[in-house]
FINUTOR-630882 format. One record per residue (C-alpha): residue number from 1; residue in three letters; x, y, z. Coordinates in steps of 0.2 Angstrom, whole numbers, plus 5000, padded with zeros to 4 digits. Example, Ala and Ser with C-alpha at 12.3 -4.5 7.8 and 13.67 -1.06 7.14 Angstrom:
% residues 2
1, Ala, 5062, 4978, 5039
2, Ser, 5068, 4995, 5036
//
This chain:
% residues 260
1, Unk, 5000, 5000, 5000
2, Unk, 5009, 5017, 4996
3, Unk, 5010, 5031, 5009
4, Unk, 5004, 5048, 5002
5, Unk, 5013, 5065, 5007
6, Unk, 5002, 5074, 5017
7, Unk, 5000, 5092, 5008
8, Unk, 5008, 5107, 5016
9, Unk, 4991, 5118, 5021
10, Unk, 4989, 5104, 5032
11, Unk, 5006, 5103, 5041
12, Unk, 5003, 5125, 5040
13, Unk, 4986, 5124, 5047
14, Unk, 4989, 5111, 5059
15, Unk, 5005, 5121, 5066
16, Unk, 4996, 5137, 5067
17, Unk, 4982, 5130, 5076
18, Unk, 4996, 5123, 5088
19, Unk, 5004, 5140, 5091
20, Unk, 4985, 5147, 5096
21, Unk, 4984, 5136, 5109
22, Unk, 5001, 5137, 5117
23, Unk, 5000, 5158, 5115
24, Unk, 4996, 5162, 5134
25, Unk, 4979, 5171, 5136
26, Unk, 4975, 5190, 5136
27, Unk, 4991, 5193, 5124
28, Unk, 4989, 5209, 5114
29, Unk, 4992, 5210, 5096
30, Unk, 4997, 5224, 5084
31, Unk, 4983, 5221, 5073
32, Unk, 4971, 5215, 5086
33, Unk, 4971, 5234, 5090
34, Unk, 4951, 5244, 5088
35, Unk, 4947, 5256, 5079
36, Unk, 4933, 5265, 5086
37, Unk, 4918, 5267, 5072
38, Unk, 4910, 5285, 5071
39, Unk, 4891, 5280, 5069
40, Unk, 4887, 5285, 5049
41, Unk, 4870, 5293, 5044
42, Unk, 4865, 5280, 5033
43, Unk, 4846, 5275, 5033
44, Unk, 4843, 5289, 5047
45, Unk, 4828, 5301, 5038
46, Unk, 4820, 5319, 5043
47, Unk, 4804, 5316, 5036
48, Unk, 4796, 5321, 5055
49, Unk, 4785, 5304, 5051
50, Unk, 4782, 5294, 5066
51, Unk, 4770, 5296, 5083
52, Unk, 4781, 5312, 5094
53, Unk, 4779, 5307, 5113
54, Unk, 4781, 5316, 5128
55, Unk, 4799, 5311, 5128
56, Unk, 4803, 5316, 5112
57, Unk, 4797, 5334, 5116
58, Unk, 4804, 5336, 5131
59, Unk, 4820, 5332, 5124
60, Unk, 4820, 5342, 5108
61, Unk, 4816, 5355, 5123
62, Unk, 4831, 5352, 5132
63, Unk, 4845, 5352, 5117
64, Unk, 4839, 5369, 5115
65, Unk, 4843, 5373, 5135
66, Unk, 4857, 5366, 5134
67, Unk, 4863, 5378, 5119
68, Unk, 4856, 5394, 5129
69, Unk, 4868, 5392, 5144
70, Unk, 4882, 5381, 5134
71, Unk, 4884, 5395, 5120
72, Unk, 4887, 5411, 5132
73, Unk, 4895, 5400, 5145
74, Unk, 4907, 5396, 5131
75, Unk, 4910, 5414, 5125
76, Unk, 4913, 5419, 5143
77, Unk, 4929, 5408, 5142
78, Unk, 4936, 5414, 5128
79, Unk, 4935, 5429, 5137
80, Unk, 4937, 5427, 5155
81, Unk, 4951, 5414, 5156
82, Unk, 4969, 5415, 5156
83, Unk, 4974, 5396, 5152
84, Unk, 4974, 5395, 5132
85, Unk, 4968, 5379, 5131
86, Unk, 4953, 5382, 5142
87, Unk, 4948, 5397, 5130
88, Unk, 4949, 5385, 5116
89, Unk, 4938, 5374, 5123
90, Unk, 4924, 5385, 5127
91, Unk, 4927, 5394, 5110
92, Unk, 4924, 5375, 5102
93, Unk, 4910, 5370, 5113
94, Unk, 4901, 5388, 5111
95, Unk, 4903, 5386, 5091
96, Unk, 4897, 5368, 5090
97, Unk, 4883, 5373, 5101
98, Unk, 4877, 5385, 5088
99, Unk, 4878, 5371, 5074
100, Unk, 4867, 5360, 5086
101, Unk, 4853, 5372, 5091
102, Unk, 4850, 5376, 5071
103, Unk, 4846, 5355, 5071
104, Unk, 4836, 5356, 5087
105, Unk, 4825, 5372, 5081
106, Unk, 4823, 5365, 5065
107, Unk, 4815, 5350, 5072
108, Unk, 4805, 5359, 5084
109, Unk, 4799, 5369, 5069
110, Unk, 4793, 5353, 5058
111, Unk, 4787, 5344, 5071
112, Unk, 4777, 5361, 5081
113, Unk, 4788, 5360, 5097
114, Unk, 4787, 5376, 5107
115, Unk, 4805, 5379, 5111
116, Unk, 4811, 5392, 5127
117, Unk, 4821, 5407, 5121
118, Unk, 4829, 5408, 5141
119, Unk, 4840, 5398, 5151
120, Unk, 4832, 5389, 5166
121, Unk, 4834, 5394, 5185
122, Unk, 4848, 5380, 5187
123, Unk, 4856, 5386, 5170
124, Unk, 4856, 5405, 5174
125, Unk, 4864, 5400, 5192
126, Unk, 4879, 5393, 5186
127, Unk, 4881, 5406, 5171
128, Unk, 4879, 5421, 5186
129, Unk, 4894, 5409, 5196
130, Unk, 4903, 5409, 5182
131, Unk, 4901, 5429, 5180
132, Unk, 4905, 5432, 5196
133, Unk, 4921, 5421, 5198
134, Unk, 4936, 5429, 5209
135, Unk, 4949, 5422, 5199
136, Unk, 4954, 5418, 5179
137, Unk, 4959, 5401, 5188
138, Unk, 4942, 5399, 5199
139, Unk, 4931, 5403, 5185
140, Unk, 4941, 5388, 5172
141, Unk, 4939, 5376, 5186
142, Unk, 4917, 5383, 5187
143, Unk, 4915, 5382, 5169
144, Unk, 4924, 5364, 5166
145, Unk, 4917, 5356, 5181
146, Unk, 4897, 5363, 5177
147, Unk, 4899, 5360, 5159
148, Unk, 4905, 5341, 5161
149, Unk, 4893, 5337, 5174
150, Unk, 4878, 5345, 5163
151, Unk, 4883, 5334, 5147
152, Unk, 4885, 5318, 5157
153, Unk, 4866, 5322, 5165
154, Unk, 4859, 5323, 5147
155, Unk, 4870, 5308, 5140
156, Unk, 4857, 5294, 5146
157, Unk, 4844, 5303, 5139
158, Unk, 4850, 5305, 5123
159, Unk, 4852, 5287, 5124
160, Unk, 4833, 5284, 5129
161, Unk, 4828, 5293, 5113
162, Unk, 4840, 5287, 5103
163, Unk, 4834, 5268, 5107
164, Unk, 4815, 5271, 5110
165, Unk, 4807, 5287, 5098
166, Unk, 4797, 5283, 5085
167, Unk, 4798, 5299, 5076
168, Unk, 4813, 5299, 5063
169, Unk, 4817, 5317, 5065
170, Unk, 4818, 5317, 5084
171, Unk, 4830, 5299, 5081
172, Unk, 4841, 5311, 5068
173, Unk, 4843, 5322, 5082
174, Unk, 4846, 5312, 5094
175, Unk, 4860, 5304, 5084
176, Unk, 4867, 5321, 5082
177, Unk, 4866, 5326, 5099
178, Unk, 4875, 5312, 5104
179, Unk, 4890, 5316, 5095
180, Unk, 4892, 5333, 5100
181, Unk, 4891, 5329, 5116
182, Unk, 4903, 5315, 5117
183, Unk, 4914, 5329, 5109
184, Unk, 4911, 5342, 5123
185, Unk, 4913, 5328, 5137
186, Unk, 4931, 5325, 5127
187, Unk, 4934, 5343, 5127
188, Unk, 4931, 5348, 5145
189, Unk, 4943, 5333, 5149
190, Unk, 4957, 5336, 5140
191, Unk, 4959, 5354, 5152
192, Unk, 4965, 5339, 5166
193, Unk, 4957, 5350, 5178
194, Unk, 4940, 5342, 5178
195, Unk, 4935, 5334, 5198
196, Unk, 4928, 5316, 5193
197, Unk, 4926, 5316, 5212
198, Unk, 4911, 5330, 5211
199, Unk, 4901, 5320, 5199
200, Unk, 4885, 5310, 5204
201, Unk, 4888, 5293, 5205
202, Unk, 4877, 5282, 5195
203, Unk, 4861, 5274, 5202
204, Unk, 4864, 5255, 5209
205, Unk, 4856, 5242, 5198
206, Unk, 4839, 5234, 5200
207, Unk, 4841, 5218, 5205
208, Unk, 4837, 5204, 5194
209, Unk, 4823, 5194, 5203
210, Unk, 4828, 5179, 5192
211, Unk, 4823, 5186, 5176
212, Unk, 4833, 5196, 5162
213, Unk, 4853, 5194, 5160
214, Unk, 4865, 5186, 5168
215, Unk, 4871, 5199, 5181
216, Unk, 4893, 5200, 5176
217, Unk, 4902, 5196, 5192
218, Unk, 4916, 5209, 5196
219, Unk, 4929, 5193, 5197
220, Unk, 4923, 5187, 5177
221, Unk, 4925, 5203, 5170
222, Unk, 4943, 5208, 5179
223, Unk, 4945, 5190, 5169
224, Unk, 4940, 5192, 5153
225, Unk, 4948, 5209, 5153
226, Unk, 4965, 5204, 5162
227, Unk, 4967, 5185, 5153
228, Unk, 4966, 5176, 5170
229, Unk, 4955, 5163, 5174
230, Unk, 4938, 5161, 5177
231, Unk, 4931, 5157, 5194
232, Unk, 4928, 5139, 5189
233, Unk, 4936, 5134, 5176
234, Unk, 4956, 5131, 5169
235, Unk, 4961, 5140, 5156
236, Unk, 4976, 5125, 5158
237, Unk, 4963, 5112, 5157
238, Unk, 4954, 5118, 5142
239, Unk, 4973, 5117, 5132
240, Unk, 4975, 5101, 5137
241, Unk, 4957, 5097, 5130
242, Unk, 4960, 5107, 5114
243, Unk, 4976, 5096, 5112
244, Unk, 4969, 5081, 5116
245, Unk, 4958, 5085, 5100
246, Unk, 4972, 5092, 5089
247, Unk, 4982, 5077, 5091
248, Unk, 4967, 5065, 5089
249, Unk, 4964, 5076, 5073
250, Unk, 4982, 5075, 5068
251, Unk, 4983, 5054, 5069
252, Unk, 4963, 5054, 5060
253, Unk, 4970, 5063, 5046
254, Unk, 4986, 5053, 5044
255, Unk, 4977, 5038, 5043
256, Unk, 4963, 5044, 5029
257, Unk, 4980, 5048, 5020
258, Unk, 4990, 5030, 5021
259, Unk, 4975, 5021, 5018
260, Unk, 4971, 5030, 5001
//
C-alpha cells in the first residue's frame, strides 16, 4: 500500500492551530488593535413621520437649553480665562453649540415644538457663578466642572431617545446630539482639571429577581479583561482538552491519507 505526502496547508494549518493554543491568554496584538467606528448617517431620515411622545418633546426642549447656557457659558471663556487651552475649549463648545441648536429648532419647527428662548433657573445660576468668579483660575475650574457634569446628566437621555422614539426626525437628532456631546465631554477633559470626584455617581442596579441577563460578576470581568481565569474553570485544562483533539485530529487525518 503506498504512503501519500500529506499536503503542506495541512502541516501549515495544523502548526498554526498549535501555536494558538500554546499563546498564553490575554496577549495583545498589533493588529488585534480597535478602531473606534464613528456611527454614519446612513438610513437615518428627517421626514418628521412617526408618533412624537412626551419624551421626544421634552428632549428636543432640552437640546435647546442646553445651547442657551452652553453658548454664552462658552464665549465667557474665551474671554474670562487666562489658560489657552481652556479658551479654546469654550470657544469649540460655544461654536458647535450653535451648529446643534440650528438642528434642534429646526426640528421643533417641523414637528410644532414650542422651544424656550431663556435659560432655566439652574442654568442662569451657574452662568451668574461663572460671571462672578474671583479668579481667571476659579472661573476655568466653574465652567469645566458645570459644563461636564451637565453633558454627562443629558448623556442617558439621549440614549433613551436614541433607542425608544418613533419619530425619525427626533432619532436624527438624537443621533446628532449624541456626538456633540461626546465631543464636549472629550473637550472639557482634556483641560486635566476636571473633579471626577464631584460627579454623581450612577444609580445602583435593580436587582434581577431571576429574570433578564445574567448579572457580570466583578471577578469574570477583571478575567475576561485581564486574561486570568475564570472562577471555575482552567484555562490549563481547556489546552489540554484542545490538544487532546488536535492530536486526535492529527493521527485521524494521517490515517485517511495511508489508507488511500
Amino acid at each position: 500500500m503506498r504512503t501519500r505526502r500529506i499536503p503542506r496547508w495541512l502541516v501549515a494549518t495544523l502548526a498554526l492551530s498549535l501555536a494558538f493554543m500554546v499563546t498564553p491568554a490575554g496577549t495583545a496584538h498589533a493588529a488585534d488593535t480597535p478602531v473606534v467606528p464613528v456611527p454614519p448617517n446612513t438610513g437615518l431620515t428627517d421626514s418628521g413621520a412617526g408618533v412624537v411622545s412626551a419624551a421626544d418633546r421634552d428632549f428636543v426642549v432640552k437640546v435647546r437649553l442646553a445651547g442657551l447656557w452652553e453658548i454664552p457659558a462658552g464665549n465667557m471663556a474665551a474671554v474670562k480665562s487666562k489658560n489657552p487651552v481652556v479658551k479654546k475649549i469654550g470657544a469649540d463648545i460655544a461654536l458647535q453649540h450653535v451648529s446643534l441648536d440650528a438642528l434642534d429648532r429646526a426640528v421643533a419647527a417641523k414637528l410644532g415644538i414650542m422651544l424656550p428662548n431663556q435659560p432655566n433657573g439652574n442654568q442662569q445660576a451657574w452662568l451668574n457663578e461663572m460671571e462672578n468668579a474671583a479668579t481667571p483660575e476659579q472661573f476655568d475650574q466653574i465652567f469645566i466642572d458645570r459644563l461636564r457634569a451637565a453633558h454627562g446628566g443629558i448623556f442617558p437621555a439621549i440614549a433613551t431617545i436614541r433607542g425608544t422614539t418613533r419619530n425619525d426626525s427626533v432619532r436624527k437628532l438624537a443621533q446628532q446630539t449624541n456626538q456633540f456631546v461626546l465631543t464636549h465631554m472629550t473637550l472639557l477633559e482634556s483641560s486635566k482639571i476636571v473633579d471626577y470626584a464631584a460627579l454623581p455617581t450612577a444609580p445602583a442596579p435593580a436587582a434581577a429577581a431571576g429574570q433578564g441577563p445574567v448579572p457580570i460578576d466583578n471577578q469574570m470581568l477583571v478575567a475576561a479583561t485581564e486574561g486570568e481565569n475564570v472562577p471555575g474553570l482552567s484555562n490549563t485544562v481547556i489546552l489540554l482538552v484542545l490538544a487532546a483533539a488536535l492530536v486526535v485530529g492529527v493521527v485521524t487525518t494521517m490515517r485517511i491519507f495511508r489508507a488511500r
